[in-house]
N, CA and C atoms as a LAMMPS dump frame, in Angstrom:
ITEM: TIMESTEP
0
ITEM: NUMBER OF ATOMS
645
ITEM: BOX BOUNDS ff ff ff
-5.0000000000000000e+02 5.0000000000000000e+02
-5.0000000000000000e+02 5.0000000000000000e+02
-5.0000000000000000e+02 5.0000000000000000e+02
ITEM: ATOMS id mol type element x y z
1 1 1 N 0.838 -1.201 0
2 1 2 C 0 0 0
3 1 3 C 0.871 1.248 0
4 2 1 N 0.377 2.4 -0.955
5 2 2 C 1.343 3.239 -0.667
6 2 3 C 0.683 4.727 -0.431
7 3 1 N 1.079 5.817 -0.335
8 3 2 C 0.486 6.855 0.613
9 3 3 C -0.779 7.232 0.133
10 4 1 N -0.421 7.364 -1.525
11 4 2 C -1.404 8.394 -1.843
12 4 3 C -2.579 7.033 -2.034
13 5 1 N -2.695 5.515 -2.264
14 5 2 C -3.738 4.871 -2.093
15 5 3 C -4.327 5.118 -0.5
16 6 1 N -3.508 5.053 0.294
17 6 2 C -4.142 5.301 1.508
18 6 3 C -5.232 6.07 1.643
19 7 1 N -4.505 7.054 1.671
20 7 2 C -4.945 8.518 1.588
21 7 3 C -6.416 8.755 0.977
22 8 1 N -6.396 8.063 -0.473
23 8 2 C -7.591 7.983 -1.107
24 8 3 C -8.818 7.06 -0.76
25 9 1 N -8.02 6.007 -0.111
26 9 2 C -9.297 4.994 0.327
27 9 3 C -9.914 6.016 1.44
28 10 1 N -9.597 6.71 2.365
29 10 2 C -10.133 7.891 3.339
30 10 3 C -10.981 8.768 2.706
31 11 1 N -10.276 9.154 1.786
32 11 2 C -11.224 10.146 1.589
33 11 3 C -12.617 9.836 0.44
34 12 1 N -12.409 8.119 -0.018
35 12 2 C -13.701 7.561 -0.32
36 12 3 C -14.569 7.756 0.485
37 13 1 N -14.359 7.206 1.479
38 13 2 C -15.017 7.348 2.933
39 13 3 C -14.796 7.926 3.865
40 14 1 N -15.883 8.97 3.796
41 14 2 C -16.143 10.135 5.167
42 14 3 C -17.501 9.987 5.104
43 15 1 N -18.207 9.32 5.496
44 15 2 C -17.19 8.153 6.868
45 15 3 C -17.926 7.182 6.033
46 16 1 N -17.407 6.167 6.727
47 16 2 C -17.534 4.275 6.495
48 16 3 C -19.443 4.165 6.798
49 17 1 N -19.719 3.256 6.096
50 17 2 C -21.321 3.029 6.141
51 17 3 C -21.513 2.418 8.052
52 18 1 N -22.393 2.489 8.406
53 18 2 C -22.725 2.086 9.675
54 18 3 C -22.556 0.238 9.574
55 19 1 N -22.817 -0.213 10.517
56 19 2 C -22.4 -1.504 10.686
57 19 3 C -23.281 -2.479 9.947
58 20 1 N -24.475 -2.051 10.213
59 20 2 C -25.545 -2.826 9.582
60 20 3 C -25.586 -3.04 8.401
61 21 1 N -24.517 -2.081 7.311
62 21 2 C -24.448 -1.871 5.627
63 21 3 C -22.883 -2.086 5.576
64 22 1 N -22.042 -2.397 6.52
65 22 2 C -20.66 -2.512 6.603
66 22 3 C -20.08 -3.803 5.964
67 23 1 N -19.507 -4.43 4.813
68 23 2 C -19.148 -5.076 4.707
69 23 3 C -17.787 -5.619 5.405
70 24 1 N -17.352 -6.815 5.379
71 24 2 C -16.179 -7.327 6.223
72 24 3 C -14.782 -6.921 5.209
73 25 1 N -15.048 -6.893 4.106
74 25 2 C -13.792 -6.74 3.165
75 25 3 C -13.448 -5.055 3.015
76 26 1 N -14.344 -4.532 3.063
77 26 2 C -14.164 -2.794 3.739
78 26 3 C -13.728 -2.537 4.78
79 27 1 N -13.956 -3.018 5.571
80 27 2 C -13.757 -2.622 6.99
81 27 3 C -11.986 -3.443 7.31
82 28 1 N -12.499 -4.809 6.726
83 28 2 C -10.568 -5.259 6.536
84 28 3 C -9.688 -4.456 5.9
85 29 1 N -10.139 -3.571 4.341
86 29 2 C -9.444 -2.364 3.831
87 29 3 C -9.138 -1.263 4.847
88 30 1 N -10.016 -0.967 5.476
89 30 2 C -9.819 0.47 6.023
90 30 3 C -8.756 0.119 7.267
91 31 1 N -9.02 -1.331 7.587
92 31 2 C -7.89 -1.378 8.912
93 31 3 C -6.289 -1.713 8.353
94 32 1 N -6.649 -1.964 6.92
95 32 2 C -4.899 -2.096 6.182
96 32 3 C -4.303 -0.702 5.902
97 33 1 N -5.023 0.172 5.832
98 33 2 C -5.077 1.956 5.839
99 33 3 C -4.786 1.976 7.253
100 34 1 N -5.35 2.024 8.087
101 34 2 C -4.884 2.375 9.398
102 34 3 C -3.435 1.805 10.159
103 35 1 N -3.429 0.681 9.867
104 35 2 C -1.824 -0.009 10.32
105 35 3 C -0.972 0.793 9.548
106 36 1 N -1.053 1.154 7.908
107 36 2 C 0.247 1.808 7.065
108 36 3 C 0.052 3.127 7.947
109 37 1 N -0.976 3.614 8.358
110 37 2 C -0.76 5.146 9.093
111 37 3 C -0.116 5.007 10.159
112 38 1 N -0.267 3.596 10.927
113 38 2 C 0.254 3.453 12.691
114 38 3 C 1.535 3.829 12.241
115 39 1 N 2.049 3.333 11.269
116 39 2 C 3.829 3.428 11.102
117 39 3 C 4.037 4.235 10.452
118 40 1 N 3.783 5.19 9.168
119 40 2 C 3.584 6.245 8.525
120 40 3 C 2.772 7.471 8.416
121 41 1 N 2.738 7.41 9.724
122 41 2 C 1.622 8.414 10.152
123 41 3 C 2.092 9.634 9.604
124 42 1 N 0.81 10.836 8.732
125 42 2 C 1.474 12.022 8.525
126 42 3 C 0.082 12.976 8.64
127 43 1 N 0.152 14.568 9.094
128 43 2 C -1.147 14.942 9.284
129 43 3 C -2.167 15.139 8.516
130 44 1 N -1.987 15.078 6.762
131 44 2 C -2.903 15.106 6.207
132 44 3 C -4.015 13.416 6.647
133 45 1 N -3.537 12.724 6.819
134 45 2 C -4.365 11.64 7.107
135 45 3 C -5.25 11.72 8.829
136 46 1 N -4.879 12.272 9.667
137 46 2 C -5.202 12.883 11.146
138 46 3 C -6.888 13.379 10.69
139 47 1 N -6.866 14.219 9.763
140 47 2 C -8.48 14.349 9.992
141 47 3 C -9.611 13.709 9.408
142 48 1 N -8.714 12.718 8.505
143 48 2 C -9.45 12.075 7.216
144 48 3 C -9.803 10.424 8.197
145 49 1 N -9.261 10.206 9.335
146 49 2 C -9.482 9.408 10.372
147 49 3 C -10.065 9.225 11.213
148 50 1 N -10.165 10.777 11.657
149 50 2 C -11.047 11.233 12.639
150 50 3 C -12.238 11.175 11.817
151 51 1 N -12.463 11.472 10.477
152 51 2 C -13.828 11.457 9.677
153 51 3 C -14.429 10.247 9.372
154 52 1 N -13.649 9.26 10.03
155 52 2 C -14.206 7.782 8.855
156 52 3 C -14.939 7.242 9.833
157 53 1 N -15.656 7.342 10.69
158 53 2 C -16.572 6.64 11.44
159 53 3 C -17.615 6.366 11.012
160 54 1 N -18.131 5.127 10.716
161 54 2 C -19.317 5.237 10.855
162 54 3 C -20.359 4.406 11.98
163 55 1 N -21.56 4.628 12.255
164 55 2 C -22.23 3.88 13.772
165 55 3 C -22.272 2.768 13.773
166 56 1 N -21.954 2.654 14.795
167 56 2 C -21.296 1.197 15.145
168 56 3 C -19.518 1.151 16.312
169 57 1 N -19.517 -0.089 15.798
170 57 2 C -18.038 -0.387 16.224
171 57 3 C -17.372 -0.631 15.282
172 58 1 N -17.762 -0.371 14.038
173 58 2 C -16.421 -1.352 13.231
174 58 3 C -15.852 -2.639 13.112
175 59 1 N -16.725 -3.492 14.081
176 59 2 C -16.318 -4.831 13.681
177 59 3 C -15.042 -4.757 14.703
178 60 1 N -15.047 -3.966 16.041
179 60 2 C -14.314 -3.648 16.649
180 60 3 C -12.886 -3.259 16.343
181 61 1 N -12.96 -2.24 14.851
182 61 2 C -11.58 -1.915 14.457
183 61 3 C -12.071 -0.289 15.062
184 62 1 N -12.508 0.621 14.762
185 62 2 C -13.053 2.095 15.595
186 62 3 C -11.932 2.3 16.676
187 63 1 N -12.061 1.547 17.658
188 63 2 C -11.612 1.579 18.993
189 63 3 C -10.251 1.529 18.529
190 64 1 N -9.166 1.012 17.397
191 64 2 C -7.648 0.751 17.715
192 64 3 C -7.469 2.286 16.854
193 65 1 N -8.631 2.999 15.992
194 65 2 C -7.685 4.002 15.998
195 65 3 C -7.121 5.423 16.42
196 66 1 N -7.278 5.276 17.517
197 66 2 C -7.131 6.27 18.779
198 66 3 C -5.269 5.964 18.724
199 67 1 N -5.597 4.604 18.676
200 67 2 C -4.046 4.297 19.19
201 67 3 C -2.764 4.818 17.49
202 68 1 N -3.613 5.039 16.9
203 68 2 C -2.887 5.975 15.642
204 68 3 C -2.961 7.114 15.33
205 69 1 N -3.282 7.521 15.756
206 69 2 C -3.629 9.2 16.104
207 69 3 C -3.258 10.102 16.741
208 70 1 N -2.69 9.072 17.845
209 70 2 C -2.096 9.401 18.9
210 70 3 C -0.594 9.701 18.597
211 71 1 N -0.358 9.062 17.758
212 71 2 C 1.301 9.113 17.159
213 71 3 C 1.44 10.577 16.402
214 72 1 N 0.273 11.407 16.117
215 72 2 C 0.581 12.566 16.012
216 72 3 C 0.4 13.84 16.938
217 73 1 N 0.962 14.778 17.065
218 73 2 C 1.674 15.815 17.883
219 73 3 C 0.204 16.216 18.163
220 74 1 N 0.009 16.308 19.49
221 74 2 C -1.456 16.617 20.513
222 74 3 C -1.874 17.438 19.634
223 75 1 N -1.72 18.375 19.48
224 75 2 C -2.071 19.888 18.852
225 75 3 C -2.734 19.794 17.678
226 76 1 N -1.852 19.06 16.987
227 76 2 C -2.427 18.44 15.121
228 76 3 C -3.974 17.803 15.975
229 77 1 N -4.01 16.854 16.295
230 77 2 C -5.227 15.862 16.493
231 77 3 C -6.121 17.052 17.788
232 78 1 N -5.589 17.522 18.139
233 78 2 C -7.002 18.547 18.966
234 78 3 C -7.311 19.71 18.095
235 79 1 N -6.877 19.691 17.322
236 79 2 C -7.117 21.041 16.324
237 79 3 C -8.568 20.448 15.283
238 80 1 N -8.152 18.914 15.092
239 80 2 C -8.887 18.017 13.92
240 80 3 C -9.998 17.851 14.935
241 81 1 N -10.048 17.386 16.435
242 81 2 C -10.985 17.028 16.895
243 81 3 C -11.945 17.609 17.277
244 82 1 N -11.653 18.839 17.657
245 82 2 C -12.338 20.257 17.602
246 82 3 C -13.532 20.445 16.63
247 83 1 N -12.794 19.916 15.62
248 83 2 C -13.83 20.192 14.067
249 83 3 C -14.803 18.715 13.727
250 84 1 N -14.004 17.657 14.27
251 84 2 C -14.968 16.859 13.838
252 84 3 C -16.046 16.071 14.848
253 85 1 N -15.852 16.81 16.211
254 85 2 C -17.372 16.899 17.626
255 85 3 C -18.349 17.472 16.753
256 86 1 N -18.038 18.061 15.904
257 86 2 C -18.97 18.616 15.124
258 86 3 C -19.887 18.162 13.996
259 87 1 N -19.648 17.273 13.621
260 87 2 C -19.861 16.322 12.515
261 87 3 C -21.42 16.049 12.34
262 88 1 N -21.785 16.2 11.444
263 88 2 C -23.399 15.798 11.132
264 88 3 C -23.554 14.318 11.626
265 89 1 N -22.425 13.47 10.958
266 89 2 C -22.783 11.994 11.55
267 89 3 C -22.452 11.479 12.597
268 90 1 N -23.373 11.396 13.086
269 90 2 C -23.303 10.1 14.411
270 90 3 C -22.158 9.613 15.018
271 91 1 N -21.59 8.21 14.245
272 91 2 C -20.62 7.773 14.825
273 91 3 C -19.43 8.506 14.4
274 92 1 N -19.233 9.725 13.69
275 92 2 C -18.141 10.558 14.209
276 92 3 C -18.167 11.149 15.305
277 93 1 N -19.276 11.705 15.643
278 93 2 C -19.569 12.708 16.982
279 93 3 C -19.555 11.354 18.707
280 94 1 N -19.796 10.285 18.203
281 94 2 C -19.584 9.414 19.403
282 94 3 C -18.069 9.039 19.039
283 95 1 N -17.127 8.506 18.227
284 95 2 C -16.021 8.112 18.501
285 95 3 C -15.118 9.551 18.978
286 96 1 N -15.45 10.566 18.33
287 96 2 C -14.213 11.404 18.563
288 96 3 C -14.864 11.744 19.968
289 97 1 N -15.863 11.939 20.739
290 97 2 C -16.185 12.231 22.072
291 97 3 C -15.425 11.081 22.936
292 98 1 N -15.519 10.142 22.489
293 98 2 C -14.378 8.673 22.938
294 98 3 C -12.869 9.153 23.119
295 99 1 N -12.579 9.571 21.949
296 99 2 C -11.145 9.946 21.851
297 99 3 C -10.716 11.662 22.237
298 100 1 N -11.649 12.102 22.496
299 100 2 C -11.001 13.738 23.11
300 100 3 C -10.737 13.461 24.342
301 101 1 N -11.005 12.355 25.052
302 101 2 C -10.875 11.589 26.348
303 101 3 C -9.715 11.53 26.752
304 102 1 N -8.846 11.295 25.721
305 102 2 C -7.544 10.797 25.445
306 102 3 C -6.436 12.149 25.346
307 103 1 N -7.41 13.355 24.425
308 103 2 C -6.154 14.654 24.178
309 103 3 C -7.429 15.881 25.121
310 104 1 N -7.172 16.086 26.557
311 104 2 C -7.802 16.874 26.97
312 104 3 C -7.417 18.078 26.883
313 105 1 N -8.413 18.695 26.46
314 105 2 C -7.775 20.693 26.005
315 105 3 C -9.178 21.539 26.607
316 106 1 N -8.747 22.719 26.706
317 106 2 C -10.149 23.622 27.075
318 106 3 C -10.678 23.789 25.243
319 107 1 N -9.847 23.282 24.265
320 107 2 C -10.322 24.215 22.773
321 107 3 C -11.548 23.088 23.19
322 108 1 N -11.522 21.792 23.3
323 108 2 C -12.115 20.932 22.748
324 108 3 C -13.781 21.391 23.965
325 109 1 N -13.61 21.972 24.566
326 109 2 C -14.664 22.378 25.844
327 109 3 C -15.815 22.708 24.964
328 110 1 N -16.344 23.649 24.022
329 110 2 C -17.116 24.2 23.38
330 110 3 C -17.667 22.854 22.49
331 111 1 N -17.461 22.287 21.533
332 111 2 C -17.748 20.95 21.052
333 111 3 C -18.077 20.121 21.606
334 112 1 N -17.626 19.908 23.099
335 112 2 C -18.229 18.922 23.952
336 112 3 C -19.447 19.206 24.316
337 113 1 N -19.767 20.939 24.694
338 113 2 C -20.58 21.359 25.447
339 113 3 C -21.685 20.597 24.28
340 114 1 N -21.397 21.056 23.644
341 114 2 C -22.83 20.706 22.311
342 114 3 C -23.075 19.356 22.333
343 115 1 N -22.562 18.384 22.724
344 115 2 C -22.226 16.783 22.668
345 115 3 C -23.253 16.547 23.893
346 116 1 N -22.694 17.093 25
347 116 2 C -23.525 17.337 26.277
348 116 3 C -25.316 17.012 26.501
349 117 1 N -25.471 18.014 24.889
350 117 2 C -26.994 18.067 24.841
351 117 3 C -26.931 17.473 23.604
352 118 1 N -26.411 16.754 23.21
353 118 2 C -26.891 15.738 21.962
354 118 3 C -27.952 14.733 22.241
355 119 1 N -29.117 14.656 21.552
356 119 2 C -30.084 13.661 21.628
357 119 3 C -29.993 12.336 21.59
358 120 1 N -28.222 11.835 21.195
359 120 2 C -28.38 10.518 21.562
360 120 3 C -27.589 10.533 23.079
361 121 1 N -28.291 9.448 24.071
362 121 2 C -27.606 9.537 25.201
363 121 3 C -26.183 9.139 25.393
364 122 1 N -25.808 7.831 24.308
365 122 2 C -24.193 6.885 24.193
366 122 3 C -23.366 8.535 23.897
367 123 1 N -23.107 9.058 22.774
368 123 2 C -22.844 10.652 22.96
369 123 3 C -22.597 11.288 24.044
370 124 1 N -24.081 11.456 24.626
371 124 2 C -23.644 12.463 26.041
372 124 3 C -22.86 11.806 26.864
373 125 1 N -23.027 10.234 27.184
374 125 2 C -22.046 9.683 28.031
375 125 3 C -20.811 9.745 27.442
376 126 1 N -20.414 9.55 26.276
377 126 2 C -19.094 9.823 26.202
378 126 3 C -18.631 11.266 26.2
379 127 1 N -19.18 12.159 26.029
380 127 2 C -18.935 13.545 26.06
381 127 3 C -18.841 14.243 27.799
382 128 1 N -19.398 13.175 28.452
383 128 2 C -19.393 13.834 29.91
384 128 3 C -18.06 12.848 30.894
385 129 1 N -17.463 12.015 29.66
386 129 2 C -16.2 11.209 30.525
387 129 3 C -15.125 12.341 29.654
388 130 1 N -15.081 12.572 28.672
389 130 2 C -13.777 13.356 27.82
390 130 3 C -14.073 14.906 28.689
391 131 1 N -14.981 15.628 28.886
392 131 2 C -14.987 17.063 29.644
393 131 3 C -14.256 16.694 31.382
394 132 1 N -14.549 15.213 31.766
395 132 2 C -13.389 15.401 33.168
396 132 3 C -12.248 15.094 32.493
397 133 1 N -11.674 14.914 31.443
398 133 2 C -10.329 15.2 31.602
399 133 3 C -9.919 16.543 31.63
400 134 1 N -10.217 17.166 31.173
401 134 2 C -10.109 18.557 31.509
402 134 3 C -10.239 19.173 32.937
403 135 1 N -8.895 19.921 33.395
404 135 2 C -9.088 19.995 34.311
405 135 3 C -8.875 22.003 34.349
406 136 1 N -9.835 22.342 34.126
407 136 2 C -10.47 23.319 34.195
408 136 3 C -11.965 23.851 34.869
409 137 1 N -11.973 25.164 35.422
410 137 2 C -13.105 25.721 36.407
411 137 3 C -13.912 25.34 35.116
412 138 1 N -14.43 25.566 33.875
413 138 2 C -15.185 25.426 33.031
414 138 3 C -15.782 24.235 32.721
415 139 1 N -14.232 23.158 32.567
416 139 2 C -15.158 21.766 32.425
417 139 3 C -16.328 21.349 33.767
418 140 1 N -15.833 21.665 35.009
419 140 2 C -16.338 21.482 35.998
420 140 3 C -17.674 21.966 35.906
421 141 1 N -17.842 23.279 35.793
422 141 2 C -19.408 23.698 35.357
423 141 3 C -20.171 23.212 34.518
424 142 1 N -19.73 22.562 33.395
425 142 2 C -20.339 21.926 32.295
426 142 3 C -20.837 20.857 33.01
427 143 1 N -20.242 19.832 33.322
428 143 2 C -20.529 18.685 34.115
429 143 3 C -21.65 19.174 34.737
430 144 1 N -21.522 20.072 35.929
431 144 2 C -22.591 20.539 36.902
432 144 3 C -23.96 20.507 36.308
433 145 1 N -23.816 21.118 35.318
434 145 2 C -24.84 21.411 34.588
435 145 3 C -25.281 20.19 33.744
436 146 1 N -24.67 19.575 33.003
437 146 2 C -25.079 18.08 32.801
438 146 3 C -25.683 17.355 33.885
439 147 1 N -25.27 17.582 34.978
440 147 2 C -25.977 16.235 36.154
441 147 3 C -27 17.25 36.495
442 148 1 N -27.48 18.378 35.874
443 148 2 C -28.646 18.924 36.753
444 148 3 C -29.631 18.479 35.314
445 149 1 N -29.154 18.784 34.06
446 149 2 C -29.995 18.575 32.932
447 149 3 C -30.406 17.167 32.47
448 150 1 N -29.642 16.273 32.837
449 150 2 C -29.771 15.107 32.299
450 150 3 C -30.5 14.466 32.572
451 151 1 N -31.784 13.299 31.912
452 151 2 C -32.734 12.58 32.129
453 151 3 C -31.915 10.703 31.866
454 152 1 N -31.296 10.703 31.051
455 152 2 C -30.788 9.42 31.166
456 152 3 C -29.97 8.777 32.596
457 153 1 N -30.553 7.98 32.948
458 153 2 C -29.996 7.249 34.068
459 153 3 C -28.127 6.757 34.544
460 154 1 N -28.16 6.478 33.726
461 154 2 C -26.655 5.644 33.239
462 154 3 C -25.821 6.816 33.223
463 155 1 N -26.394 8.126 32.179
464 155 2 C -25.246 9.459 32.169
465 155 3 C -25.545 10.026 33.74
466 156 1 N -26.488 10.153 34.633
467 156 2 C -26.349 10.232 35.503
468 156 3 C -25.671 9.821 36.975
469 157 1 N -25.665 8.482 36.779
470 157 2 C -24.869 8.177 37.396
471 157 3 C -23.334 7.91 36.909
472 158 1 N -23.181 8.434 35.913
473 158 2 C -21.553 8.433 35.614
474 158 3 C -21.025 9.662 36.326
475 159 1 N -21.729 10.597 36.121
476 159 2 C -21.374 12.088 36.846
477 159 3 C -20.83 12.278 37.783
478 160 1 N -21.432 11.697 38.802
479 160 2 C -20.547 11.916 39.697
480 160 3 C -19.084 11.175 40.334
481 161 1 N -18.982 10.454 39.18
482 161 2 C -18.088 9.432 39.463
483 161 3 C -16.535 9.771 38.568
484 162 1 N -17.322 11.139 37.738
485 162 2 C -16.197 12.09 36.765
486 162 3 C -15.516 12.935 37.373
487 163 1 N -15.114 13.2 39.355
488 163 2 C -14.23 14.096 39.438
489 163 3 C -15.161 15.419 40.006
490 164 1 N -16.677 15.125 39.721
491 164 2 C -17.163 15.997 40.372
492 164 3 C -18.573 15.827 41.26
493 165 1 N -18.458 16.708 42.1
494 165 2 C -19.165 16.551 43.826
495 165 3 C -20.695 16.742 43.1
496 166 1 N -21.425 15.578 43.399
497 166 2 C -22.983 15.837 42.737
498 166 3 C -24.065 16.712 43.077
499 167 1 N -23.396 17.491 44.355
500 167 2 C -24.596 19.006 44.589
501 167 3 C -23.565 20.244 44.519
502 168 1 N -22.649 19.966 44.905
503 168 2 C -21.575 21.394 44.361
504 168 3 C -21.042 22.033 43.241
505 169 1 N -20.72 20.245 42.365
506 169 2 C -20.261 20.832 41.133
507 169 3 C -18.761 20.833 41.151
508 170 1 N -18.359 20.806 42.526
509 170 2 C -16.811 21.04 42.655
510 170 3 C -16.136 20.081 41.914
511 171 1 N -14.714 19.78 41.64
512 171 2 C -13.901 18.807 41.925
513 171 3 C -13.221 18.257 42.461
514 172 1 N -13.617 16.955 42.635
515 172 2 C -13.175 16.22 43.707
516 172 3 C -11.874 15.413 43.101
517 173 1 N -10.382 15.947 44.033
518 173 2 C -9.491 15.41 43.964
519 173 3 C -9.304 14.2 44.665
520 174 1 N -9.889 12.914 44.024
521 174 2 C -9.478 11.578 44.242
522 174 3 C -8.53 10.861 43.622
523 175 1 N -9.187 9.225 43.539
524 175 2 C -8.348 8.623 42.4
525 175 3 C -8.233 9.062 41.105
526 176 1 N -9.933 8.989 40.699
527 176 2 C -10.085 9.561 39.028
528 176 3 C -9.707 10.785 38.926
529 177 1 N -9.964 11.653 39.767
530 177 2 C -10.197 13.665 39.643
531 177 3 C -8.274 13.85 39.682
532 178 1 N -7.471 13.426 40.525
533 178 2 C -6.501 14.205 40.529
534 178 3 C -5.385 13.734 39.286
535 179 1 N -4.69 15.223 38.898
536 179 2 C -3.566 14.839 37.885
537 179 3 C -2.602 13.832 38.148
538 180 1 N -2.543 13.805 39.109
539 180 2 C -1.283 12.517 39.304
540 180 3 C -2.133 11.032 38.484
541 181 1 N -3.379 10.454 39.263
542 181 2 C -3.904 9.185 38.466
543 181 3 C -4.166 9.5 37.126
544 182 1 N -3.967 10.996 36.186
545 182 2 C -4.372 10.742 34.671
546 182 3 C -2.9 10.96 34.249
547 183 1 N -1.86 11.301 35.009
548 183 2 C -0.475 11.259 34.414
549 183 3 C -0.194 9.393 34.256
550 184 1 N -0.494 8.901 35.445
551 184 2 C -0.007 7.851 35.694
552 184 3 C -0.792 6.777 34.644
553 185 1 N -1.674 6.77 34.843
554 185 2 C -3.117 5.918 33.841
555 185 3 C -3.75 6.789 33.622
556 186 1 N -3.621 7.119 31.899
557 186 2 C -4.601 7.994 30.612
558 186 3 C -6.05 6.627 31.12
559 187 1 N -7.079 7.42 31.175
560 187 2 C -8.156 7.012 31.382
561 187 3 C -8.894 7.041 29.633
562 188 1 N -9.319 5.582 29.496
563 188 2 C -9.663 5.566 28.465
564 188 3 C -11.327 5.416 28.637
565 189 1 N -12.525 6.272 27.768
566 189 2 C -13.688 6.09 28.203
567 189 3 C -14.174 5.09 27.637
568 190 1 N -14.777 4.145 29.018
569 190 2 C -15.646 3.52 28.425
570 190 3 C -16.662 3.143 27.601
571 191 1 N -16.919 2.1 26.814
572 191 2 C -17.487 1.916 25.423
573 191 3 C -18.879 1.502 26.341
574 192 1 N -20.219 2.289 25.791
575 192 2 C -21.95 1.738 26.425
576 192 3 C -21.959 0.59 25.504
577 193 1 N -22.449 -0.569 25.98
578 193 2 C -22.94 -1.697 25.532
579 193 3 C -24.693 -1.778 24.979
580 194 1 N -25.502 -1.122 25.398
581 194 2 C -26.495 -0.633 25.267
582 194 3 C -26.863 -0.615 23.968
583 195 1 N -27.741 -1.519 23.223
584 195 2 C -28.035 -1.682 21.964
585 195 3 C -26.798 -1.191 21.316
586 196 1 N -25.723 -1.722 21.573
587 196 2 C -24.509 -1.996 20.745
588 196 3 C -23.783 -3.474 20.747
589 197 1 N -22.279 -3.522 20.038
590 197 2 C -22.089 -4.68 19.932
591 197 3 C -21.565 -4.967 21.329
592 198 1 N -21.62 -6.161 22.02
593 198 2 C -21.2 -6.64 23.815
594 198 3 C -19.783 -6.647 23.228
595 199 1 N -18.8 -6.965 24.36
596 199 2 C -17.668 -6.977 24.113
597 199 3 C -17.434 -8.45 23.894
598 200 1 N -18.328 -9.568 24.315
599 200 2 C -17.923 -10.83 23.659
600 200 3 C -18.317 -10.94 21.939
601 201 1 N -19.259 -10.144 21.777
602 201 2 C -19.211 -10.485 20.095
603 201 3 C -18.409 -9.307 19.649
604 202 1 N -17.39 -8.381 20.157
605 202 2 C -16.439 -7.515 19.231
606 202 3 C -15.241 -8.551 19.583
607 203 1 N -15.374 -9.214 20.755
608 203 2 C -14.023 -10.263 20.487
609 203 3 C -14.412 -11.425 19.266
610 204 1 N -15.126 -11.643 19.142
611 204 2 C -15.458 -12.684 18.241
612 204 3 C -15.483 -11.949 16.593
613 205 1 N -16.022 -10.958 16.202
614 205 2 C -16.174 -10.161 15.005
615 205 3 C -14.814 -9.644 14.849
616 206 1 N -13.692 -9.394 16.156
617 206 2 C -12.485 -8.993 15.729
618 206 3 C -11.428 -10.529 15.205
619 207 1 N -11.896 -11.994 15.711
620 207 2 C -11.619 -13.117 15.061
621 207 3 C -11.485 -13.184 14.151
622 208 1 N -12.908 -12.884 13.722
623 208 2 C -13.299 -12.994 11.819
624 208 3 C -13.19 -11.795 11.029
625 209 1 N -12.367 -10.996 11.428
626 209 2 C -12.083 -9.72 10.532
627 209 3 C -11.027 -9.712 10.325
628 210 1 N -9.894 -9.188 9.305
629 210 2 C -8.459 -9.656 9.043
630 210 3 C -7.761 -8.413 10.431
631 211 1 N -6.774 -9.573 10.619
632 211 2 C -5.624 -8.834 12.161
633 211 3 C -5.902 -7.791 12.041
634 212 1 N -6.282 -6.973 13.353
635 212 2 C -6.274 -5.643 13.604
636 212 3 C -4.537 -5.167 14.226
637 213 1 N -3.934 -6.441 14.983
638 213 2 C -2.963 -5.573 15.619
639 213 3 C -2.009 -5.181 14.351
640 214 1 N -1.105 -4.431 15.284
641 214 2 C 0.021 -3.835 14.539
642 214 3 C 0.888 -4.907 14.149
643 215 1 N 1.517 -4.334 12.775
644 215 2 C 2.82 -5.516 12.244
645 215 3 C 4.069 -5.334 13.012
């Protein structure tokens, strides 16, 4: 494979069909694109990655490419992620709320906020684990305000378990809340199972899909 095929299979797809219309030989393409990026990573491909989601899991390939993305300079990928919280589709606006988890910034604060009140709830839960990494008076209020607005159960009780005090709003420097446990262990947000794929059939669908790991 060589750059500029890469490159182009991406920008076929912005983004990949949802799971239900996902074929296995696509989704094996797009993860032979993603391994040549793990090792040849360059930033024109950073946003064309962040764009290829589509709802679902991917046949549990989605989730490894955080771990390629990451190989580019924070700044490049919070600049891209910024823009694509924004995304008309779906499973862009839930994976990159997954992965801003990972590059916490105040830019990314405003995009989340909107994520916050997104009508799907898997969204708001991931949008209300990526705003505690941020450790800013602002993310803290956002939150606040999420656990006062929120009707879903599940995002409710994640709240307070993000670092902040469930009638104050404060932050609470514990295990999760203080910088030392996110220096030490990057907290990766958890994936809702909730009319999605369980994690025993993404181990099994990642069986029958060609190798995801790295060469």
């Amino acid at each position: 494979m060589t750059r500029d095929e890469a490159l182009e299979f991406l920008r076929k797809h912005q983004p990949l069909p949802d799971d239900d219309a996902l074929e296995g030989e696509l989704i094996g393409r797009f993860d032979e694109v993603r391994k040549y990026f793990a090792v040849h990573l360059e930033p024109d491909a950073v946003p064309l990655l962040l764009n290829s989601f589509g709802s679902g899991s991917g046949f549990g390939v989605y989730q490894l490419v955080e771990d390629t993305v990451a190989k580019a300079p924070s700044d490049v990928v919070v600049s891209h992620l910024a823009k694509a919280l924004a995304s008309p589709h779906r499973g862009v606006r839930y994976w990159n709320a997954q992965l801003a988890a990972r590059f916490p910034h105040t830019r990314l604060l405003a995009p989340l906020n909107e994520l916050l009140r997104d009508a799907d709830s898997d969204i708001r839960y991931a949008a209300v684990t990526a705003v505690e990494q941020i450790d800013d008076t602002a993310a803290a209020n956002l939150l606040r305000r999420a656990l006062d607005e929120e009707a879903d159960a599940e995002v409710r009780a994640l709240t307070p378990k993000c670092g902040v005090h469930p009638r104050t709003g404060q932050r609470i420097r514990g295990e999760r809340g203080s910088k030392v446990a996110r220096t030490q262990a990057p907290l990766k947000p958890p994936i809702r199972n909730r009319g999605k794929t369980t994690q025993v059939a993404r181990r099994a669908a990642l069986e029958q899909t060609p190798s995801t790991t790295e060469a």
